[in-house]
N, C-alpha and C positions, 0 to 999 in steps of 0.2 A: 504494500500500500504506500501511497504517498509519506513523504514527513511532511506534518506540520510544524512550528515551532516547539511546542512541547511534546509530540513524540519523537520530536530527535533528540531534547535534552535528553530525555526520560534513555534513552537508547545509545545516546554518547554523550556521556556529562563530559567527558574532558575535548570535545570540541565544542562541544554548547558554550562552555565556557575562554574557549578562546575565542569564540563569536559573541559574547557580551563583552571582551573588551577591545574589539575589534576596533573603533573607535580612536584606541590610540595607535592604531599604525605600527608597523614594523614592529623597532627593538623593542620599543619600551612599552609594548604590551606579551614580547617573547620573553623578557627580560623575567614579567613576573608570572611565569610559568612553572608548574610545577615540576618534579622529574616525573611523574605520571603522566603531566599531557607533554612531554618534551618526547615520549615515547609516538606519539603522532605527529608532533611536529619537530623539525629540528634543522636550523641554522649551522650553514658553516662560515668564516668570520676571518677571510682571508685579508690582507692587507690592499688596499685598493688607493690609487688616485686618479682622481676624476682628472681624463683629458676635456680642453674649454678648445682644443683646436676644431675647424670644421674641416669634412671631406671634400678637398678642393678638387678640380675636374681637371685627370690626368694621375691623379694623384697614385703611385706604385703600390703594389701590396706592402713593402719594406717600410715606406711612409706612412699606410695607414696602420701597423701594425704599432709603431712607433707612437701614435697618435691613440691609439686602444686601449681600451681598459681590458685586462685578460687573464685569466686563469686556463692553465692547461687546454689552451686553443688559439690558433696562431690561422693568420689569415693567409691562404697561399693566390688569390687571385681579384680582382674584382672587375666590373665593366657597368660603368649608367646607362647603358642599352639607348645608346643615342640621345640621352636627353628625355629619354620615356623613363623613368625610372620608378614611376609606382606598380613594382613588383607585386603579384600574388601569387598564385599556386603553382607548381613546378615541376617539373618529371625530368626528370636522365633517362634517356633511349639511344644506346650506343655511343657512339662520342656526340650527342648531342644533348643540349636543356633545352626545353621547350617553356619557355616564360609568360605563364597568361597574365594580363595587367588589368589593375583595378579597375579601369576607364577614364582617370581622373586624365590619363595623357590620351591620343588620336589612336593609341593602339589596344589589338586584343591580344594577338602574340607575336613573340621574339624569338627566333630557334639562334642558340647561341655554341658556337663551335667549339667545347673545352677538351679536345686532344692534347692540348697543352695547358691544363689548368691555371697555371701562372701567366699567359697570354690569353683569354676568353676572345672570340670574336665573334659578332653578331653577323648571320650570314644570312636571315629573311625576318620581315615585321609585316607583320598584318595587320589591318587599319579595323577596326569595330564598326557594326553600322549606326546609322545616327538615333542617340537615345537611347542606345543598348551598350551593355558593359558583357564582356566575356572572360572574368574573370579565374573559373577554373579550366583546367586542360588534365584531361585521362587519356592513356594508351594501352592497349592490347594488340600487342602484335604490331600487325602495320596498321592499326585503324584509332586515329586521332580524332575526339571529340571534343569541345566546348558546346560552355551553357550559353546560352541570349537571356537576358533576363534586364528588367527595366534598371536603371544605377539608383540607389536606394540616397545615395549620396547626394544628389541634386534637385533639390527640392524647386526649385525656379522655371524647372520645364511641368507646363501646363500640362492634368491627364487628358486633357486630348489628343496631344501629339502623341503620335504611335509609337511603339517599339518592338523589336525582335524579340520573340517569347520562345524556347524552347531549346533543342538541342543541336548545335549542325555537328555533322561526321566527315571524317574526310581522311583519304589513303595517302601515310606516309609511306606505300611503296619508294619513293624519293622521298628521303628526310626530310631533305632543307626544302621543298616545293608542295605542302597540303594540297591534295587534291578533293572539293567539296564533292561527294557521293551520294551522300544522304542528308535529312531534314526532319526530324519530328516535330512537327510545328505545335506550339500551342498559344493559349488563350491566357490575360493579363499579362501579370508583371515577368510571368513566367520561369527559368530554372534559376537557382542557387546552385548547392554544394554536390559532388558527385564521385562515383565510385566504381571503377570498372577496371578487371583486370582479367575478366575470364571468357572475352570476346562475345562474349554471348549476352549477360545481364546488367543496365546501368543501374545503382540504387542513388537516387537523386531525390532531394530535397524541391519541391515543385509549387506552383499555384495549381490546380485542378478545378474545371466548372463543377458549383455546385459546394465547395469548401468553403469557407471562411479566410481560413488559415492556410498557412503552406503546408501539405502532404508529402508521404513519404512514396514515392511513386517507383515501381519497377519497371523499366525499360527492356525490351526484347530487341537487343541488336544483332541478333545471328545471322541477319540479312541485313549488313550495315547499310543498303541502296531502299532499304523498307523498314526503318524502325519503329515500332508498335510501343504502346501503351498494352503492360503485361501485366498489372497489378498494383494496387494504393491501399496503400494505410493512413488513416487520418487520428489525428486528436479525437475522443469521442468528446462529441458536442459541438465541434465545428462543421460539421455537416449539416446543411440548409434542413430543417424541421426537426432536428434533433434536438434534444434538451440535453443540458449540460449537466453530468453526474455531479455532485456534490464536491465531490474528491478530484477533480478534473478542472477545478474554477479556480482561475489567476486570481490573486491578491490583486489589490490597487496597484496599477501601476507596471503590473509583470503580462508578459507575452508570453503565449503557448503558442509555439507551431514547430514544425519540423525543420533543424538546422540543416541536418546530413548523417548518413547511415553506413557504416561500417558492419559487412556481411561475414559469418564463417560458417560454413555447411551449412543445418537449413535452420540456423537463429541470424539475427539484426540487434544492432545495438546501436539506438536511436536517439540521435543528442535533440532535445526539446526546448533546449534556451531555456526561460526562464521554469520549466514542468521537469526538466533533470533527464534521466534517462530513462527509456523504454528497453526491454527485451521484446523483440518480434517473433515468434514462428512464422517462418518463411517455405515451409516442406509443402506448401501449397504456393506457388509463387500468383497465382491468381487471388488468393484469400489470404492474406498476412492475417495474424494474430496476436492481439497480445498477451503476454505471458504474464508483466509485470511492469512497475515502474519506480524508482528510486526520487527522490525528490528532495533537493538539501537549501533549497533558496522560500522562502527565508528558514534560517537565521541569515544565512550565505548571500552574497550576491546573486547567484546564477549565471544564465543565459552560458547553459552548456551546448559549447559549440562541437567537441571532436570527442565520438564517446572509444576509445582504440580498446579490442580484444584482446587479453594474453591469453589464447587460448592453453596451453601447457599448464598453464598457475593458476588458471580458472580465476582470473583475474582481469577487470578494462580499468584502461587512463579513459578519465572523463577528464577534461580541458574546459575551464569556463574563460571568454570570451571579454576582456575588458572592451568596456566601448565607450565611455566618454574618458574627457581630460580632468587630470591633475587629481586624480582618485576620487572624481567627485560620485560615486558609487559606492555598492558592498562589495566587500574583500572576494577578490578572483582566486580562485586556488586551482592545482590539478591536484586531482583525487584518486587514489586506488581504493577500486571498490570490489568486494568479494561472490564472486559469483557462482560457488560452488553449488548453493542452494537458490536455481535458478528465478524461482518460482517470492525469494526473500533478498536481495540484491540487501551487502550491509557495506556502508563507508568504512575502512577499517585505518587510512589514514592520507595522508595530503602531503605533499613534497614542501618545501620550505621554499619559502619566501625569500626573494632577494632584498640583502639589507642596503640601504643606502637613501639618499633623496631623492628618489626617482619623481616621488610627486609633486615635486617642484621643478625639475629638468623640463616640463613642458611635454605636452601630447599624453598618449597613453601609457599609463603602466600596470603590467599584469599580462599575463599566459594571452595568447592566440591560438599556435598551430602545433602540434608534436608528430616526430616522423611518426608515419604509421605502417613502415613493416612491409609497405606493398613486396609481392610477387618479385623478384629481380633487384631488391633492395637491399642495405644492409639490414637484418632482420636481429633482432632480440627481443628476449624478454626482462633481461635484467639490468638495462640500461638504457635510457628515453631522453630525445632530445626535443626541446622545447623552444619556441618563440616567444619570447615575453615583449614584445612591444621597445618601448626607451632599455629596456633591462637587457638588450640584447637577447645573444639566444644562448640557454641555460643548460648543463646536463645535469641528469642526474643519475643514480646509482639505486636502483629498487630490487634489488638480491635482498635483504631485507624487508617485506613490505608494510613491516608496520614502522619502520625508520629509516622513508626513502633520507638519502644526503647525498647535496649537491657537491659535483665532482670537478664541473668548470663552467665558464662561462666567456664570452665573448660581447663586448660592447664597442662600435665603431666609431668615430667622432661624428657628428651630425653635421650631412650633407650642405652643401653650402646652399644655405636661405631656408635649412629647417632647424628648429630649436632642439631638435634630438632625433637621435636614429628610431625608426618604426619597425624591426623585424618584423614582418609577416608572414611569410611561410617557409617551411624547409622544404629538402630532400637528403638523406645519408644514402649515398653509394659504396658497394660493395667496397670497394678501397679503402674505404672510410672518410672521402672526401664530402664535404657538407653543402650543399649548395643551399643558399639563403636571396629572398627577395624581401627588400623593404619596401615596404607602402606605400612610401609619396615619393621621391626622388633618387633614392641613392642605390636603383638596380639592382646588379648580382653581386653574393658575396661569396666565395670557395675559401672554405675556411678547412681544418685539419685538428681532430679532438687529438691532443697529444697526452694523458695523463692514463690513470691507470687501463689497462686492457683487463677485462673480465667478463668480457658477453661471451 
């Protein structure tokens, strides 16, 4: 069942009470912790000085590393993808990244040539159509999709002007040249987040006729020239003449709908933003079901955005989603949640927080993206790498999961004419080479985790 406020005290006193005195931020509400809830949470408290340089344009990986704040991760490459530099979601496919961007710049993607990680060169950009942002990019095989989906971000374009809603496909038979093939077109604001690695099924977070909310919609692309609608799951109560179960109602001020969906055999594990996580039965791929739902906002902030499987440990990272400035929100955490007993999903503990002023450094701070293990990627279960926004991007070490600790961290000087760097999403390849995009300007970063090896 859901948590309310008091059944999740009532079922974890010692995070209940690090969320009453959440309030004070950082140290000095870690400070007065006990050793019982330092068993859930825990700080590491390495020596740091803030670089005030910015990322000027040209500038070497030698330079910027120089200019970094860093623990155990050293920067081996970077490129601003032309001046497009609000990086989002990313894939390595052979010697190439595929860089889809937020929309804030004329493009939707960058394929960027890293054979020579230390050299990156940008070898085709694709312009977005008007109105439409194409933020995510998935590959299976040779078949590359992005989402169309309205920019949620620009409030000034009237809803009347139209936009691209759905999903386009298109044959990386030649890498560096997308050929469009296919179209699932749909209706409103159209796709968000996405998930496809088995040629066959996309699970994408969607608008649907007839919803309220964004659904969690199952795509049939095994005929990538013919992709079909093959299945939705919705919030119950956002379906037009449904009444809303009791247990299923936002608070003041929270959003329920479907962020994005990470699949393994035939269960789903559904990030709901501010409603926490869902367990899907998917053994019906026409009829999703739900199993269950976890719920930690409030006391917590919410709006969980990446809910990732360890299936071996019977364990998911849930990632919640910082989205305004200067911490003006509840405390963002990523969470290991215990899923042995599918049908009872328990919080068992939360990676530590990075310490420092970040809430003052300007823009976001708190968790976005964590690699997620795809198909052909470096894969673990005992070590997860994270985007925290201004925080850089984070590791940490969950061999332990009731005492994940962070292992290293990477923070790059802020891009010239932004007030701090925005990690926004990763990739870890097999090498161990980190591909990272920041959000508003400052492109690709290849970075290299140098500290302990134990995955």
């Amino acid at each position: 069942m859901p948590l309310n406020t008091l059944a999740f005290a009532l079922q974890y006193p010692a995070l209940s009470q690090i969320a009453a005195c959440g309030a004070k931020r950082r140290a000095g509400a870690l400070d007065a912790l006990t050793l019982q809830q330092r068993k859930y949470i825990r700080t590491t408290r390495p020596q740091r000085v803030r670089s005030k340089h910015l990322l000027e344009d040209g500038m070497n990986a030698q330079a910027i590393q120089a200019k970094s704040e860093s623990w155990n991760v050293r920067v081996i490459g970077h490129h601003d993808l032309n001046g497009h530099g609000d990086g989002m979601q990313l894939l390595k496919n052979g010697r190439y990244v595929y860089v889809a961007h937020l929309g804030t710049s004329p493009m939707a993607l960058t394929i960027v040539d890293v054979a020579d990680p230390s050299d990156p060169r940008v070898v085709k950009q694709i312009p977005h159509a008007p109105n439409t942002h194409a933020h995510k990019v998935q590959i299976a095989g040779d078949v590359l999709i992005q989402n169309q989906e309205r920019p949620y971000f620009d409030k000034s374009v009237p809803a009347s002007v139209p936009n691209e809603a759905g999903i386009r496909v298109y044959s990386i038979a030649n890498p560096t040249e997308p050929r469009e093939i296919g179209y699932l077109r749909m209706q409103g604001k159209g796709v968000h987040r996405m998930w496809f690695t088995d040629g066959k099924y996309a699970h994408v977070g969607a608008m649907v006729p007839g919803i309220r909310e964004r659904a969690y919609m199952i795509a049939d692309l095994s005929d990538p020239s013919n992709p079909k609608q093959a299945g939705i799951w919705w919030i119950p109560g956002t379906k037009e003449g449904e009444e809303t179960p009791p247990e299923w109602t936002p608070f003041p001020g929270e959003h329920f709908h479907v962020h994005g969906a990470i699949p393994h055999g035939d269960r789903s594990y559904v990030a709901l933003v501010d409603a926490g996580m869902a367990i899907v039965d998917i053994s019906d791929i026409a009829k999703p079901r739900t199993i269950s739902r976890i719920d930690w906002s409030p006391p917590f902030g919410g709006y969980a955005h990446t809910t990732l499987p360890l299936p071996d440990r019977k364990l998911v990272v849930a990632v919640d989603e910082s989205v305004k400035y200067d911490c003006q929100e509840g405390e963002k955490r990523v969470w290991l949640i215990d899923v042995r007993e599918e049908r009872n999903p328990v919080i068992i503990s939360t990676c530590p927080v990075p310490e420092g002023d970040f809430c003052k450094r300007g823009l976001r701070f708190g968790p976005h993206n964590v690699h997620e293990n795809r198909p052909g990627s470096f894969q673990s279960e005992k070590m997860i790498f994270v985007t925290y926004y201004n925080a850089g991007l984070r590791v940490f070490d969950i061999r332990n999961q009731y005492r994940p600790e962070e292992v290293g961290y990477f923070i790059p000087p802020p891009p010239d004419g932004q007030k701090a760097p925005m990690f926004n999403d990763l990739y870890v390849d097999t090498d161990g080479l980190i591909y990272v995009s920041d959000r508003i300007k400052g492109g690709l970063y290849i970075l290299e985790y140098t500290g302990p090896k134990f995955h």
